[in-house]
C-alpha positions in Angstrom: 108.8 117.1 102.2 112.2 118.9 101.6 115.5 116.7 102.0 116.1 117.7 105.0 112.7 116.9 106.9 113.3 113.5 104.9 116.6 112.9 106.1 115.5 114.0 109.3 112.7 110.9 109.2 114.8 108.0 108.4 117.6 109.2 110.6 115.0 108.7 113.1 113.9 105.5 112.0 117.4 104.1 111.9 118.0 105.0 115.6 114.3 103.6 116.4 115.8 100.0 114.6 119.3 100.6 116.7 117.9 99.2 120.0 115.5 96.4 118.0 118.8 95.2 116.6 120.5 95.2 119.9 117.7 93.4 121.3 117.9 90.6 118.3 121.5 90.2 118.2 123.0 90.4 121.7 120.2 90.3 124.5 117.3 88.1 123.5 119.7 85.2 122.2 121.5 85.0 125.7 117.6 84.0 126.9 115.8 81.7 124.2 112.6 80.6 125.3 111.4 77.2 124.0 114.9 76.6 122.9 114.2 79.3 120.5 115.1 83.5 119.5 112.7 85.6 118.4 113.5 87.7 115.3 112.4 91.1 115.4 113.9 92.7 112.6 111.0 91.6 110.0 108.6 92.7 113.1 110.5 96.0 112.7 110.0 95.9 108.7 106.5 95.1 109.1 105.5 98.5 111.4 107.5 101.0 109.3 105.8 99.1 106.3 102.4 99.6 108.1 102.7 103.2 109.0 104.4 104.6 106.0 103.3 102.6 103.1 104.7 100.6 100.0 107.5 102.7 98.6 108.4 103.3 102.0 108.2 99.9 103.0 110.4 98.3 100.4 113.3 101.1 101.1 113.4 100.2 104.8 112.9 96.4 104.2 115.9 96.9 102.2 118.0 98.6 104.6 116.7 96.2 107.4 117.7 93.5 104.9 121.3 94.4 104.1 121.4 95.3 108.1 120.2 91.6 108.9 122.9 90.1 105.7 125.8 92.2 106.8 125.1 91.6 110.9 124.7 87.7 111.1 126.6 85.4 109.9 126.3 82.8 107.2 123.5 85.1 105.0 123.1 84.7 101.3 121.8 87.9 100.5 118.3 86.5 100.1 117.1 88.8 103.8 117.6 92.1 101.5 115.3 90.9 98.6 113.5 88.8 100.5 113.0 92.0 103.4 112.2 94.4 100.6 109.4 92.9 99.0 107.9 91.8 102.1 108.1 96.0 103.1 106.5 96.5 99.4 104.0 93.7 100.2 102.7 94.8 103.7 102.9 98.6 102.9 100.5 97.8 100.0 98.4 95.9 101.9 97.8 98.1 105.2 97.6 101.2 102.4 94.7 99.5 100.6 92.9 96.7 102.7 94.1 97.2 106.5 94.3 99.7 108.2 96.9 101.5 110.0 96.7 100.3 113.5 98.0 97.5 115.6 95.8 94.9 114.5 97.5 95.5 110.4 100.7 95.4 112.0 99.6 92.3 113.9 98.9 90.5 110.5 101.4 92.0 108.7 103.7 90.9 111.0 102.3 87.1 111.4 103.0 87.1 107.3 106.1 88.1 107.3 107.2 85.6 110.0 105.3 82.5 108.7 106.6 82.7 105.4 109.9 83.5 106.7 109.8 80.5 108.7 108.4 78.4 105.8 111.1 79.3 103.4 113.7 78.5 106.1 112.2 74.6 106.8 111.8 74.4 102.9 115.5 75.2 102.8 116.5 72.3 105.4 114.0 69.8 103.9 115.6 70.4 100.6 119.0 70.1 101.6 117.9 67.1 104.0 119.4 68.5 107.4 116.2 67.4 109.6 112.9 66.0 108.9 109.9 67.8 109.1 108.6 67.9 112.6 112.0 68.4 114.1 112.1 71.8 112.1 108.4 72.8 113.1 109.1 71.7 116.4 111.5 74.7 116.1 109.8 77.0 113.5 106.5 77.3 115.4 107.8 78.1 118.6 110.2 80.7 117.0 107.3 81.8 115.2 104.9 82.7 118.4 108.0 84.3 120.2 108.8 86.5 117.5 104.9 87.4 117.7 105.0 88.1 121.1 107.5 91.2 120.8 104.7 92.9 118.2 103.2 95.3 120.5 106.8 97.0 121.8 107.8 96.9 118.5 104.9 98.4 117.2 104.5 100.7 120.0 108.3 102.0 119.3 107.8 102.6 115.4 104.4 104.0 116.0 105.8 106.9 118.6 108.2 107.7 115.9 106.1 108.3 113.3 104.0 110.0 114.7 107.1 112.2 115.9 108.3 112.3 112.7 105.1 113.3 110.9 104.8 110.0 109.0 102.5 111.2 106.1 101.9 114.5 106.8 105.6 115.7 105.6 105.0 114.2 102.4 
């Protein structure tokens, strides 16, 4: 792949993320559903990490990640670390026991947002701010939502890769 067919790529991948961020930040939160917001920024992680693989996954996770950090308020810098391995995980995974298609995405996707959402009620149980079925009251709902938005997600990175070339320009 020469620089410029790779800058090409991810050029194209960023404006793919642009209206999934748009989506996350200012539409879907004006309409929760269940009292809850879907996030679709790991989704997003989680379908590039599908299509193009490990090393692949873990850059975009991280870019998604510092995206995510530098976009909402009151981050820690834990979504880029915690974005990038979960691109490195799911790449490596749909390289070498899934498959490329919806259903890897699917599963990839269900990961990333249950351990998400685990690490996030693990942080309010530790620091005591609500017990344990007010926060899966919230987490599972949140959770299903954010599920629900796979298939235009995946649909979306899927058209671009296979715009892009995915695989075959490297």
């Amino acid at each position: 792949m020469t620089r410029r067919d790779f800058i090409r790529k991810w050029t194209v991948y960023a404006l793919g993320l642009l209206p999934i961020w748009l989506l996350d930040a200012y539409i879907l939160p004006r309409m929760p559903l269940w009292g809850t917001v879907p996030m679709l920024l790991p989704l997003a992680v989680a379908a590039v990490a599908v299509l193009e693989g490990a090393y692949s996954g873990t850059g975009f996770g991280l870019a998604v990640g510092l995206l995510w950090e530098l976009a909402y308020p009151g981050g820690f810098g834990g979504q880029v670390f915690f974005l990038a391995l979960a691109g490195m995980a799911m790449g490596a995974v749909s390289q070498y026991a899934l498959s490329q298609s919806f259903l890897g995405c699917l599963l990839c996707s269900a990961g990333v947002l249950g351990l998400l959402d685990l690490l996030r009620v693990a942080q309010r149980l530790f620091i005591n701010a609500a017990s344990l079925s007010d926060l899966l009251q919230v987490a599972a709902p949140e959770f299903l939502w954010s599920l629900a938005w796979t298939p235009p997600v995946w649909l979306l990175f899927r058209a671009i890769y296979h715009k892009v070339g995915g695989n075959r320009l490297a």
